[in-house]
C-alpha positions, 0 to 999 in steps of 0.5 A, a space after each residue: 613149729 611145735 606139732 600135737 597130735 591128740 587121740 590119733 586113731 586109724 583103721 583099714 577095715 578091721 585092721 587098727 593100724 594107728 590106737 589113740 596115739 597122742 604126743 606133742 613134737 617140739 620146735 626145732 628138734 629131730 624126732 625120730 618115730 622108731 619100732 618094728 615094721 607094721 608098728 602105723 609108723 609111717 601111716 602116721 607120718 602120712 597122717 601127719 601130712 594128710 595124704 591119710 585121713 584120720 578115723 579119729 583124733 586131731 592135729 595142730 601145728 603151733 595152736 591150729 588144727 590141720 585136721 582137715 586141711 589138704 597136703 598143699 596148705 600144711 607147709 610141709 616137706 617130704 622125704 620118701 624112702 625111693 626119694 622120688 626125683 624126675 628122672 627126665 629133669 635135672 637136679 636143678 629142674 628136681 629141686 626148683 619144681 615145688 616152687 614153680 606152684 608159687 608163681 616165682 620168676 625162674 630166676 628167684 626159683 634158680 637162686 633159691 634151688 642154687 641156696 638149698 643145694 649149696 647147703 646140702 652140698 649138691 651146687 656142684 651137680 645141678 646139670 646132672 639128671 638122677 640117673 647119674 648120681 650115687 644113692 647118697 646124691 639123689 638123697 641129698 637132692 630128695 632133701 634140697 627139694 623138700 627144703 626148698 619151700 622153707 617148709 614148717 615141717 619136714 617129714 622123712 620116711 626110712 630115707 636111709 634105707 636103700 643106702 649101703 652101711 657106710 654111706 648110711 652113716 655118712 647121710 645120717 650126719 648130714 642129716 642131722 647137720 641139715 636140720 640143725 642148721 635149718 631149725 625145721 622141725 624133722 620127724 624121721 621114721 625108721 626101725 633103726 634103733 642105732 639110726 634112730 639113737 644117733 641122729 634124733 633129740 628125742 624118739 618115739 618108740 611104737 609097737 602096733 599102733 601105740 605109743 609105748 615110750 617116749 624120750 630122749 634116746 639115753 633115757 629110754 635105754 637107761 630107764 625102759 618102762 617095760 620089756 619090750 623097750 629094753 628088748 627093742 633098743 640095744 646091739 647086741 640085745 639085752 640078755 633075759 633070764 627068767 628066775 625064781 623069786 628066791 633065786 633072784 634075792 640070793 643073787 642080789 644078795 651075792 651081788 651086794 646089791 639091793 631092792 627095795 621092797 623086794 617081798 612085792 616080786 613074789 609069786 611073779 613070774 621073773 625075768 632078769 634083764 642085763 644089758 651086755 655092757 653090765 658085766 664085770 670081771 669081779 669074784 662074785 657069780 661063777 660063769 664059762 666062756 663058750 665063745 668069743 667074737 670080734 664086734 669093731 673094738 669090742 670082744 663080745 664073749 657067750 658065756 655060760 651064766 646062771 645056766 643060760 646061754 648070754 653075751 657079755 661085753 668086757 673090758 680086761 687086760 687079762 687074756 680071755 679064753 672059750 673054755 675058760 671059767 671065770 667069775 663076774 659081777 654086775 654094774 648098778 646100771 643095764 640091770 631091770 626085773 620084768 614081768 615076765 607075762 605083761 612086761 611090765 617093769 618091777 626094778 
């Protein structure tokens, strides 16, 4: 189901939690709703399924408005954050619960729980109650109740969140593996960046209340429209530099680099933005490692560059050494100018 949301605004008193947010969410995709905490991501979500109403602007669902219409006529599934089981029924009573409104026989609601739960590999625990299970567990059982419906859309809001990293990483890709092989439209909400760019087809950067970016995941970390985008999205972050126009130009120069039209930059205030992964070993800038740290595979070295403190990740097979002075150059690719006062991107 393709879901458009058109001029969506919410306010709470004087508070303007969701700002003339409009976008339209594909059939059958993963799209993750990303951005900081406070950002109206999941008072959207809630919008979306009608437990909040909107102040202004309007919903469809394929070409009809729902705007108005109540949670339980939305076709909708909803995964929350504290997964919200009975903790008096069993996993079986959990998932066959939504359809008991459906007036189905015990026995159709048992074989399609039975279906749901096989395909989110829970069959195994349908006599189990809540409190039995692992975090991961009651989130799988959270998941086969609200696709046992056969919802047209499936809302999930920071489902991952009281799960510990590895198994994090585990329901991430069950997740994704659940919706690629049911095709129910997902919308996810989190602050995740790395969640957010390793599970969805496409995300949905916020920032109070507004629709900042939107894109695919490598799209909006390759090509940000302004510097909040490339701050938000990256581990480690994105270095920031704040330079003079002439000593941007000399450095591209020495770079061998160039921009184009490189006149309109001046009399801005500059911010050189690099991604950590955009550094090379190369005789071009003179710089001094301050330290390095292990992060899995990678050494991540703090270097001294253009006399600010930045991260830098290298790969070499020569020894690098805290102390050790060395020169480097940078990559056509994890390198953007800002505005250094709107944020606006200028290269």
């Amino acid at each position: 189901m393709k879901v458009r949301l058109e001029n969506i605004s919410k306010s709470f008193g004087q508070n303007l939690a969701v700002d003339n947010f409009s976008a339209t969410l594909p059939d059958g995709k993963l799209i993750c709703l990303l951005g900081p905490s406070g950002c109206g991501k999941s008072t959207l979500l809630n919008i979306l399924c009608g437990i909040l109403e909107t102040s202004k602007g309007k919903i469809f669902f394929d070409d009809e408005e729902v705007t108005n219409l109540p949670p339980d006529q939305r076709g909708i599934g909803m995964v929350f954050q504290n997964y919200a089981l009975y903790p008096h029924m069993t996993v079986l009573d959990n998932i066959t619960f939504p359809l008991e409104v459906q007036k189905l026989s015990k026995k159709e609601r048992k074989e399609k729980a039975i279906e749901i739960a096989k395909l989110v590999h829970v069959d195994s625990l349908l006599s189990r109650y809540p409190g039995e299970l692992s975090g991961g567990q009651q989130q799988r059982v959270a998941i086969a109740r609200a696709l046992v419906k056969k919802p047209k859309l499936l809302l999930m809001d920071e489902p991952l969140s009281n799960l510990d990293a590895r198994l994090r990483l585990e329901m991430r890709e069950e997740i994704r593996r659940i919706q690629t092989e049911t095709k129910v439209t997902t919308i996810f909400v989190t602050h995740d960046q790395e969640e957010a760019m390793s599970i969805s087809d496409s995300i949905l950067l916020m920032k109070k209340g507004t629709l900042v970016q939107k894109g695919i995941c490598q799209e909006l970390y390759n090509q940000p429209n302004c510097q909040f985008v490339a701050d938000f999205l990256g581990n480690p972050p994105i270095n920031k530099i704040k330079i003079e126009y002439q000593q941007l130009k000399d450095i591209f120069n020495s770079l061998g680099k160039k921009i184009e039209n490189i006149e309109k930059l001046k009399n801005k205030d500059l911010t050189l933005a690099i991604r950590p992964e955009a550094f090379t070993l190369d005789k071009k800038i003179k710089a001094k490692i301050i330290s390095i740290s292990e992060m899995g595979k990678e050494e991540i070295l703090t270097i001294d560059f253009l006399t600010h403190r930045v991260r830098a990740i290298i790969n070499s097979d020569e020894e690098l050494q805290a102390g050790k002075e060395i020169y480097l150059g940078l990559k056509n690719k994890g390198i953007f100018i800002f505005d250094s006062n709107s944020g606006e991107r200028l290269f």
